[in-house]
C-alpha positions in Angstrom: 105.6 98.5 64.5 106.7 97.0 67.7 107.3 92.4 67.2 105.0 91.4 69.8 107.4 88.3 70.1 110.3 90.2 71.6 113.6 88.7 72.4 114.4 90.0 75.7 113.5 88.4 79.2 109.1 87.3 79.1 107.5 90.2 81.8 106.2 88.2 84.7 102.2 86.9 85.1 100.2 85.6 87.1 99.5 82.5 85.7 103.0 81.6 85.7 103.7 82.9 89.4 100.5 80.7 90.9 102.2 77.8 88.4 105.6 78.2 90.1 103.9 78.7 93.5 101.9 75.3 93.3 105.0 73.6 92.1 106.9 74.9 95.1 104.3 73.5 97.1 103.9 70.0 96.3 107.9 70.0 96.0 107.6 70.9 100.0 104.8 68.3 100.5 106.7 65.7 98.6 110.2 66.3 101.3 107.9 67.0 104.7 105.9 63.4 103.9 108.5 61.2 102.7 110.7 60.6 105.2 107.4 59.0 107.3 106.8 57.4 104.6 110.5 55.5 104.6 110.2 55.0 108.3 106.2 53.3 108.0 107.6 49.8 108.1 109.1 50.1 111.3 106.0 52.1 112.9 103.7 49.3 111.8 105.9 46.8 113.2 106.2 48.8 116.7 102.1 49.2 117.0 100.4 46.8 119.9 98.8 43.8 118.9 95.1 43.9 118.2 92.9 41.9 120.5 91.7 39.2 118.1 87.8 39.5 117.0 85.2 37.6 118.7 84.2 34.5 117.1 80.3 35.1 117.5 80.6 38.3 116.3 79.3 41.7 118.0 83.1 43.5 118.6 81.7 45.9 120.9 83.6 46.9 123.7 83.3 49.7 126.0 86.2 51.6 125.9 87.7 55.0 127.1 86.6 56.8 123.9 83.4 55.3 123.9 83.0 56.2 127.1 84.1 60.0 126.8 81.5 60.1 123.7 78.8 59.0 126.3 79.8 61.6 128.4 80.0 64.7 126.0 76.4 63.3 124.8 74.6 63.2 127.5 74.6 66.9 128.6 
């Protein structure tokens, strides 16, 4: 009879491919975000100041992507 717990090298699977294939993958996630994710500070301290909101409320304001919505809805 043949020891079904053999000592030579485990034959590959599946399961343990997809399992090496996932890790690979958030391994390449993980190095592709976070460099952006060292360099957020400085981005948030180089966006434009905000327009401050209006004190009687209703923020509305007709702006260029407002306007290009209008435009692609009213076909």
């Amino acid at each position: 009879m043949q020891d079904s717990q053999s000592a030579g090298p485990m034959p590959a699977s599946r399961r343990r491919f997809f399992a090496g294939a996932a890790a690979v993958g958030a391994a390449a996630t993980a190095v592709a975000v976070l460099p952006k994710i060292v360099d957020a500070p400085s981005a948030v301290a180089a966006a434009p100041a905000l327009k401050p909101p209006p004190e009687k409320g209703g923020g509305y304001s007709l702006s260029e992507h407002v306007k290009h919505y209008y435009r692609t809805t009213s076909a």
